[in-house]
C-alpha positions as CSV (number, residue, x, y, z in Angstrom):
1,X,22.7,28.2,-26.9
2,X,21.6,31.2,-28.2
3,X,19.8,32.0,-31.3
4,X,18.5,35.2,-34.0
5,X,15.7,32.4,-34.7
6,X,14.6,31.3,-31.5
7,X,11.7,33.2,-30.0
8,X,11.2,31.4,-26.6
9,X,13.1,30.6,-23.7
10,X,13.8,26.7,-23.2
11,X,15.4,23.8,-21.0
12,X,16.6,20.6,-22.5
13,X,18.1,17.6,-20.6
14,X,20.3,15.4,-23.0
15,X,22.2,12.5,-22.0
16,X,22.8,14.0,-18.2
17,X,23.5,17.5,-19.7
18,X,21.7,20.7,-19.8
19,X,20.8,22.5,-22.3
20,X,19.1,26.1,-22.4
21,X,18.2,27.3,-25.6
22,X,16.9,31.2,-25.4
23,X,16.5,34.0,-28.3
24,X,19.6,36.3,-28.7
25,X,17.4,39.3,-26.8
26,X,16.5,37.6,-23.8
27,X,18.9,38.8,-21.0
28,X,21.4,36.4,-18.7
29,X,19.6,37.4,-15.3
30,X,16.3,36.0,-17.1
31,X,18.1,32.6,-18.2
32,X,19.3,32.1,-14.5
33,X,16.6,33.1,-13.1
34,X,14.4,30.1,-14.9
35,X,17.4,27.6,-14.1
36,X,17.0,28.2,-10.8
37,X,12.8,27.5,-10.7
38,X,13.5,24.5,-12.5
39,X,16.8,23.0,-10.3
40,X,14.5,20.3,-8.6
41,X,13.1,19.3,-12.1
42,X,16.6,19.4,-13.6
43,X,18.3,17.9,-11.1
44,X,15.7,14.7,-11.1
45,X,15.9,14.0,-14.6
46,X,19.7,14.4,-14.9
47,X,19.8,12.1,-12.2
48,X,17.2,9.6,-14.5
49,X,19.2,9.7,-17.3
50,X,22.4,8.9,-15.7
51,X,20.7,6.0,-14.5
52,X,19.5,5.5,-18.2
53,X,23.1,5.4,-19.3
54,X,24.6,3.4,-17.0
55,X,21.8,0.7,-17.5
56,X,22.6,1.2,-20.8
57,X,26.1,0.3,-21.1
58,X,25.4,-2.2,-18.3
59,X,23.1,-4.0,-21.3
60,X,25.1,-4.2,-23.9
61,X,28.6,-5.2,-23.0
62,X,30.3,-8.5,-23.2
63,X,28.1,-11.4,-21.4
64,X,25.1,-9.3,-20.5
65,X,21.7,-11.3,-20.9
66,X,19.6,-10.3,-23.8
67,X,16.1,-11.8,-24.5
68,X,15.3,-13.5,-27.6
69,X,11.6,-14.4,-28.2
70,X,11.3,-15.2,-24.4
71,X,15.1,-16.6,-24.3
72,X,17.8,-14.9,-22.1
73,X,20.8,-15.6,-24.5
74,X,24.6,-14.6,-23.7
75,X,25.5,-11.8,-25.6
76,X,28.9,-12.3,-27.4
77,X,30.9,-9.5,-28.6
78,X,33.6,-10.5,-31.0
79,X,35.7,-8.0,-33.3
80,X,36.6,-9.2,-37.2
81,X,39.5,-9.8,-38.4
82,X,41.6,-7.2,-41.0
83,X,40.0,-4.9,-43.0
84,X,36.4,-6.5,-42.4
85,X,34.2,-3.8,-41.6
86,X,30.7,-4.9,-41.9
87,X,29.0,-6.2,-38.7
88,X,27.0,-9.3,-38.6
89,X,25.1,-11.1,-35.8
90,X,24.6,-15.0,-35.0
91,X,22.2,-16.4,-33.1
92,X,22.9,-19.6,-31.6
93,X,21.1,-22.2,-29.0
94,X,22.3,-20.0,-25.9
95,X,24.4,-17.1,-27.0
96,X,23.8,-14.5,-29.7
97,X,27.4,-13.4,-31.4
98,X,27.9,-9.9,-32.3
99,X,30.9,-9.4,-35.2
100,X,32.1,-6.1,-35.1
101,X,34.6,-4.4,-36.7
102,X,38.2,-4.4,-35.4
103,X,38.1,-0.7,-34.5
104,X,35.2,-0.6,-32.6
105,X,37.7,-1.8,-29.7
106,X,39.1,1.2,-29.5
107,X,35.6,3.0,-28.7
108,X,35.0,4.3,-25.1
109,X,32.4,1.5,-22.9
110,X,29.9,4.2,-23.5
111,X,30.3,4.1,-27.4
112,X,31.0,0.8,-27.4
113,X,27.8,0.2,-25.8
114,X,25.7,2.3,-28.2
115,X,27.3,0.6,-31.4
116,X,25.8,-2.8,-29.8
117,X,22.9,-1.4,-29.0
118,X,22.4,-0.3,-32.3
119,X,23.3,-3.1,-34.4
120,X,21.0,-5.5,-32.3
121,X,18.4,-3.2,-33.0
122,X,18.6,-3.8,-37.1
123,X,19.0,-7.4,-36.0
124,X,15.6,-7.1,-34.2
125,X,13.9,-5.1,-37.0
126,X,14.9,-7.7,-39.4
127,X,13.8,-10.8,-37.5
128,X,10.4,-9.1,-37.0
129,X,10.4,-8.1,-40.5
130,X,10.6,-11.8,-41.3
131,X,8.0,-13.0,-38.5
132,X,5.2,-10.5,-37.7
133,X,3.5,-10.9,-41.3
134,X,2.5,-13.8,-41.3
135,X,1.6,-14.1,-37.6
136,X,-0.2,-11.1,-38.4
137,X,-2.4,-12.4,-41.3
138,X,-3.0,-15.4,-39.5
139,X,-4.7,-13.6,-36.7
140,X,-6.6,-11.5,-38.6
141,X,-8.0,-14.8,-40.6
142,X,-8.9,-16.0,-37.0
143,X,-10.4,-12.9,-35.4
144,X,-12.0,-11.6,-38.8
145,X,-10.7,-8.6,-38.7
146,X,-9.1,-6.6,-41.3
147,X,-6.6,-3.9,-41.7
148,X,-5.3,-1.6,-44.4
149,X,-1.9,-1.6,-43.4
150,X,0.7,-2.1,-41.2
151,X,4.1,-0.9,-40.5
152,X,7.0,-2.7,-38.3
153,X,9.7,0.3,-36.3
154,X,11.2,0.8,-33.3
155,X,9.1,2.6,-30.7
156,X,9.7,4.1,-27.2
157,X,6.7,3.7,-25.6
158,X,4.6,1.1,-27.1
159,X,4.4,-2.5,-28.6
160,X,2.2,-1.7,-30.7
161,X,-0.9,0.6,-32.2
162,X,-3.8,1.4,-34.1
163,X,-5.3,4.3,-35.8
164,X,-8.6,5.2,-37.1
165,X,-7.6,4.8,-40.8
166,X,-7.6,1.0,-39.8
167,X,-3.5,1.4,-39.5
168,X,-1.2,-0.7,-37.4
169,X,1.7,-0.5,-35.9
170,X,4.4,-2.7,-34.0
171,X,7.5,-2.2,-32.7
172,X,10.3,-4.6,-33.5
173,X,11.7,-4.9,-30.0
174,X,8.2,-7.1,-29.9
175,X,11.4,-9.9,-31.0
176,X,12.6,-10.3,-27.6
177,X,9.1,-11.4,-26.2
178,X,7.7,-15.3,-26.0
179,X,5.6,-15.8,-29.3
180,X,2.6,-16.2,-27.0
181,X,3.3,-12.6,-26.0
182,X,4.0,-11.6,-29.9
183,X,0.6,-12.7,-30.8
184,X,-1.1,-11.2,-27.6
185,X,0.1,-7.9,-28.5
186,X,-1.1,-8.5,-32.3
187,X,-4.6,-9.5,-31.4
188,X,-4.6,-6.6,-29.3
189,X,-4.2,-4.2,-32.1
190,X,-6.4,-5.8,-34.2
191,X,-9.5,-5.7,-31.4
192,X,-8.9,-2.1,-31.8
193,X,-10.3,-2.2,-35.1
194,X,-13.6,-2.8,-33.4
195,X,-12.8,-0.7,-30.3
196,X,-10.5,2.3,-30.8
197,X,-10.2,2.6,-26.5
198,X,-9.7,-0.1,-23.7
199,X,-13.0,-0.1,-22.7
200,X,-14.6,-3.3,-21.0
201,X,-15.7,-4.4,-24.4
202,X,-12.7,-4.2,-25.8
203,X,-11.3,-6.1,-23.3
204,X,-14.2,-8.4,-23.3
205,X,-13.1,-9.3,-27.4
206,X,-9.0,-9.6,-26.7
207,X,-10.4,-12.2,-24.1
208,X,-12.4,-13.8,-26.5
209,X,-9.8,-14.4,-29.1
210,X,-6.9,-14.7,-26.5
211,X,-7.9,-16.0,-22.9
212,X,-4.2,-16.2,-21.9
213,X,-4.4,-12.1,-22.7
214,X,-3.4,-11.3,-18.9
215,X,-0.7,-13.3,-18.4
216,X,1.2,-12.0,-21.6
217,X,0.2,-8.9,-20.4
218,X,2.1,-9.6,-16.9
219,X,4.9,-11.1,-18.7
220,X,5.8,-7.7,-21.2
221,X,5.3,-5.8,-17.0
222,X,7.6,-8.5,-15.2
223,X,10.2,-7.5,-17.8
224,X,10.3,-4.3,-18.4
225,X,13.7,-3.7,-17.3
226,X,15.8,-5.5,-19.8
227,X,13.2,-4.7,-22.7
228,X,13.0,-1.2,-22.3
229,X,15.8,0.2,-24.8
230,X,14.6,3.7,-24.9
């Protein structure tokens, strides 16, 4: 893709695709020449994100396992009847049911498996939305310490996190995780109110508040494959 704007030559992997994205100036022998430097790189993370989107659609199809505050549940995908269009999900004992509309059974697996993936993640936000409050404020009652704010999204890379402005963070996924491992990963935010790093003594204080710390810690590791949504 080229462009007037642009004023650097670039790569871009994207779903298993390459993209090179160069200024309208900058000559074709130039934009092969840095493909071919970069055809190990490129071909290891087309490779990764292959893998990415298989595992993906692998996830979220009809029967897969999905965890649900530290329950593998059945996932059920069911399709409304007539002109309902609105999706809603249902979490029973074992399973959790996913309504969809009618015309989502026409979608490829790979769409398919995006539209589930997506509407479990409102589900999620909600449910945390609902839960990490009070969990929260009970937490910093016990531990004493206090926050200015907090904020509940969906993250890529972390469960959680603080800032300097006293600010924290959680991710909603945090839902599919025990509530022993839910309040590990809050009292871990709110120790770095005292200790903005991971230094023995901050350590040292999560331990204090929450001996069971490593094992929740093992438990988010053990995991990581199904939770891991990026």
């Amino acid at each position: 893709m080229r462009s007037d704007k642009r004023k650097t030559l670039g790569l871009q992997v994207k779903k298993g695709q390459v993209f090179v994205r160069a200024p309208r100036f900058v000559a074709q022998s130039q934009i092969t020449a840095l493909v071919q430097a970069k055809s190990a790189w490129l071909k290891a993370k087309v490779a990764e994100q292959k893998l990415l989107l298989a595992n993906e659609v692998s996830l979220f199809c009809q029967g897969s396992d999905i965890w649900i505050r530290g329950t593998l549940k059945r996932l059920d995908i069911r399709y409304l009847p007539g002109g309902k269009n609105k999706a809603r999900v249902q979490e029973l004992e074992q399973a959790i049911i996913l309504e969809l509309p009618a015309l989502s059974q026409n979608r490829s697996h790979e769409q398919l498996a995006l539209t589930v993936k997506k509407q479990l993640e409102l589900w999620f936000k909600t449910q945390a939305q609902l839960y990490i409050p009070a969990r929260l404020e009970h937490w910093s009652s016990v531990t004493g310490l206090s926050y200015k704010s907090y904020k509940i999204r969906q993250y890529k890379a972390r469960w959680g996190s603080c800032n300097n402005r006293a600010e924290l963070s959680f991710n909603s996924l945090l839902m599919m995780a025990p509530d022993w491992v839910i309040d590990y990963v809050i009292v871990h935010e709110l120790c770095h109110l005292q200790h903005l790093n991971h230094s023995p003594a901050f350590w040292q204080l999560v331990a204090g508040f929450y001996p069971q710390y490593a094992l929740a810690k093992q438990w988010l590791k053990s995991n990581q494959v199904k939770l891991d949504w990026k």
